[in-house]
Structures are given as C-alpha cells and as structure tokens.
N, C-alpha and C positions, 0 to 999 in steps of 0.2 A: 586208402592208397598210401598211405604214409605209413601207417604200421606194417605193409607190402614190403616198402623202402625200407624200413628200419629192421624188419627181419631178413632179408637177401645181403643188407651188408652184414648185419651179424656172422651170419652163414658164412658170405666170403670168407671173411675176417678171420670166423672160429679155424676154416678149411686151411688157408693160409697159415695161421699160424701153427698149428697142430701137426700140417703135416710137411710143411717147407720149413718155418724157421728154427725151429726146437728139433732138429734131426739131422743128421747129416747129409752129407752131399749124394742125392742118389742115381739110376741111372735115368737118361731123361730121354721121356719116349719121344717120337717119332725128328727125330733131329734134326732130319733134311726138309721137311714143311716151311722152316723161314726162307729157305732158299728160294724157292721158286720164285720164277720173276713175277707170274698171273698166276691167280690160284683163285677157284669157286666157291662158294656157300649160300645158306640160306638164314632166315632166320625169322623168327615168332613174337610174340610179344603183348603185352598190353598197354595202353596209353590213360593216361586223365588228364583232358585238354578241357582251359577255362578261357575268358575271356578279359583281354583289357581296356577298358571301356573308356575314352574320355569326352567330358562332357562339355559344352556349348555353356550352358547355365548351371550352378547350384541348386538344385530342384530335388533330390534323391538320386539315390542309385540304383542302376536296375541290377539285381542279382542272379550270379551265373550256380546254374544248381549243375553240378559236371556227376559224371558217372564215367565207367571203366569201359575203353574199347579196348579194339583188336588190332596188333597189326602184322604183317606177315610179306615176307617179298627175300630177293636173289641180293648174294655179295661177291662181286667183285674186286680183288684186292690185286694191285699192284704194289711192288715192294721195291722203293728206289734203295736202302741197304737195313742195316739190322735195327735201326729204329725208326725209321720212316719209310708211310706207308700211302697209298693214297687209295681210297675204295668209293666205290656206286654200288650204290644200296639200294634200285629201284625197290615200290612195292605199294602196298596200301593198307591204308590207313583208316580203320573205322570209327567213328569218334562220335557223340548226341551230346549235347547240352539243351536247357534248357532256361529262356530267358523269363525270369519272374519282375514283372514292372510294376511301380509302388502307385499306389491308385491317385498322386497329385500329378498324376502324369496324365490325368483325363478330365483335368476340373474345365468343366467348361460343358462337357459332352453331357446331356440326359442322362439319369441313373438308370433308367428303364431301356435306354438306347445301349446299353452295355451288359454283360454278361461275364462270367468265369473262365472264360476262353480267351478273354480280347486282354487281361493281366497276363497271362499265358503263353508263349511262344516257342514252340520245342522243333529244337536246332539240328537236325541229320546232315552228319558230315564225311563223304565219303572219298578221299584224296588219294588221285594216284602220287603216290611222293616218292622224287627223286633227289638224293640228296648227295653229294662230292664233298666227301670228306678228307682232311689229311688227320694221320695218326702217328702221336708222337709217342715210340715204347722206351720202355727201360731196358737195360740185361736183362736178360734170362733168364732166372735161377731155378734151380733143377727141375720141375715139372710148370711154371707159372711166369706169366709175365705182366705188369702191370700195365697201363696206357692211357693216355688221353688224348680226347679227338674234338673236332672242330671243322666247320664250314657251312655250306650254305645249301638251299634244297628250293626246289620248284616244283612246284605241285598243280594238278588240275580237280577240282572239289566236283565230282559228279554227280552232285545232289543240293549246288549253286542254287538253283531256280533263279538266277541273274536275267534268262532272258524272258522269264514269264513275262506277260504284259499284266498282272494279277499282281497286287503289292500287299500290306497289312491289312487295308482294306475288306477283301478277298480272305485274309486266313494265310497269304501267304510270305513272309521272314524269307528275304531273297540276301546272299551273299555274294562274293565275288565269285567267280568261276576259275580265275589264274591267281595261285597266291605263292608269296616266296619268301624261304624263312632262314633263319641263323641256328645253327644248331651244335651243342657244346656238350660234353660230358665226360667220361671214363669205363672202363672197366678191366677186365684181367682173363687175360688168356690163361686157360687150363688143360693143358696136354696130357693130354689121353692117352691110353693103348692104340687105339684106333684113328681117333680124331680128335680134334680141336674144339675145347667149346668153350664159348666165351659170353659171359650175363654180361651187361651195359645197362648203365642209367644216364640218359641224355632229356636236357632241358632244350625245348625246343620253343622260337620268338618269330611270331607273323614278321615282318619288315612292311607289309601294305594294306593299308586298310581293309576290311575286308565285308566294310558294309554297303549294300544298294538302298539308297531311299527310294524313298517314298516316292508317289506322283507330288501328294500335299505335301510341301516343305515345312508345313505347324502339325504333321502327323506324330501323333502319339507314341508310336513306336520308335519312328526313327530321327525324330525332328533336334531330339534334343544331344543324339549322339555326336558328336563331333570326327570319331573315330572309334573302329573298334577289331581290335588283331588277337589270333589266337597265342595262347602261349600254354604249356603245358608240361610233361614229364612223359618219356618213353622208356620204359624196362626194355630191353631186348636181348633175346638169347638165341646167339649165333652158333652154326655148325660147321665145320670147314674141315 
C-alpha cells in the first residue's frame, strides 16, 4: 500500500510539474465547471484499513494483518465560492482484516481444548459510508487545482454481527453495527477536455469503539481489549 502511495504522488508530482509549472500559461478546459452552484460525480477507489487497539493490561498485542479493499459511491458538491466547497460522498466501503492473538492470551485454557482457528479471527467489513466534508482549494492554474479536505462521516457496518447472540465462543468476532469517523486528506483537480478528474488520498479515524464483547468478560478474545476503532488510508479517484 505504501509503494501504491509513493508512486500516485510521484505521478501527480511528475504530471504537475511537467505540464503546469515549466510551461506557459495555457488554455484552460472546461472553465465554467467551478461555477455551478450543485454539481455530480462518482468515484472508485481502494482502501487499507487497520486497527487501534488499546489495551486493559500489558499482556501482548494482538496483531492487525490488513489487506486492500474497494470502495465506490456518488459526489455531491456544493460550491459556497471559488475555494470552498462542501460535498456528500455517500458509498461503500469494503475492507477484511484479520486479527492474529499471541498465545499468552489463552494460558489458563487446555492445550487440546484449542486449536489454530481460536488464534485466528478474520474481520469482513462492509460499511455503508457517508461522509460531509468541506474542501479548502487553491487558485486555479491553468488545467489543475490543488485542495484539502476535512470532516466527519457515519457509517452503517453490514457485516457487524453486533446482534448475533453467538460471540468468540461460537467462531463469531462481533463489532459495532453504527460507527462514526473523522476524515482528513488532499488531492488535485485535473481538468480535462471533457471532465474533471480528481485522485485523493484521505486518512480516515474510528471516533467509537467499535468492539462487542464477549458474554465471559475474562474471554480471550475480547477480555483484555479496552477499546478498539478503525483507522486507515483511502486512494480515491473521482469523476465530475
């Protein structure tokens, strides 16, 4: 994910510089696009969302193994003048993890009474996310505009298992089902012949716990967590 990151800013970076600042003043497509006061889009993306875990006791850590989701959904943009901006980004969010627990977290339990499964806990996360952002831009200069955005997002995880009656016990890693987050980043509008297209990189912070225990409050899995909220990186590439 990080060499993802490091090569998409390159890229910007090279685009930018090559064909805006080492050139002269060119003509700059679609000019009346900032105007609008409402204006639509869509946009795509991948995510790699980990876990911040705080803990009750000094015992180990359980470790978050993250891998690359998807996410995809509508933009909304309202434009109060030429640098602010306010958008709803409804959409969803696909996202797995997987939680790996260090084995002094079951000293007590029969070694025969355990198996490779019960270390194990793999985390499907499927969030409708809605997120109200405001976005602060630069000038304009002749095809590109830089920005950075900020605000906050509520989400519904529908793949929780919050109300199962089934806990670790069972085999089943229950989370919250409403969760609500902070969400910061940047990116750069790049005006098209045609359209608008704009990559993003946004860091995205749980704000609520987002763990369900256990029945047993000395349960292995969740006994020892105190708290534990997603936090992660979203690429997205918008169209408008």
């Amino acid at each position: 994910m990080k060499k993802l990151i490091a090569l998409i800013l390159f890229i910007t970076a090279t685009s930018v510089c090559s064909a805006q600042l080492f050139t002269r003043e060119k003509v700059q497509n679609n000019q009346s696009m900032d105007k609008q006061s409402l204006s639509w889009g869509y946009y795509f993306g991948a995510n790699n969302l980990d876990f911040k875990i705080d803990y009750n006791d000094n015992i180990g850590d359980v470790e978050t193994v993250r891998s690359i989701g998807f996410n995809v959904g509508l933009v909304a943009d309202v434009r109060v003048n030429d640098y602010i901006n306010f958008r709803l980004e409804p959409g969803l969010v696909i996202a797995s993890r997987n939680l790996q627990y260090p084995e002094n977290y079951f000293e007590g339990i029969p070694e025969e009474d355990l198996s490779p499964s019960d270390f194990l806990r793999e985390i499907k996360s499927t969030y409708v996310y809605i997120p109200l952002l405001m976005r602060l831009s630069t000038k304009r200069v002749n095809n590109f505009k830089p920005y950075i955005t900020f605000g906050v997002a509520t989400s519904l995880n529908l793949s929780s298992n919050e109300k199962n009656p089934e806990d670790n016990t069972g085999g089943r890693f229950r989370t919250a089902r409403s969760v609500q987050f902070f969400e910061v980043g940047f990116g750069i509008d790049f005006y098209l012949y045609w359209f608008k297209f704009t990559p993003s990189i946004r860091g995205v912070f749980a704000l609520n716990d987002e763990l369900v225990r256990d029945v047993d409050p000395n349960s292995p899995w969740t006994g020892n967590i105190n708290s534990m909220q997603t936090r992660g990186v979203f690429i997205n590439f918008t169209f408008r």
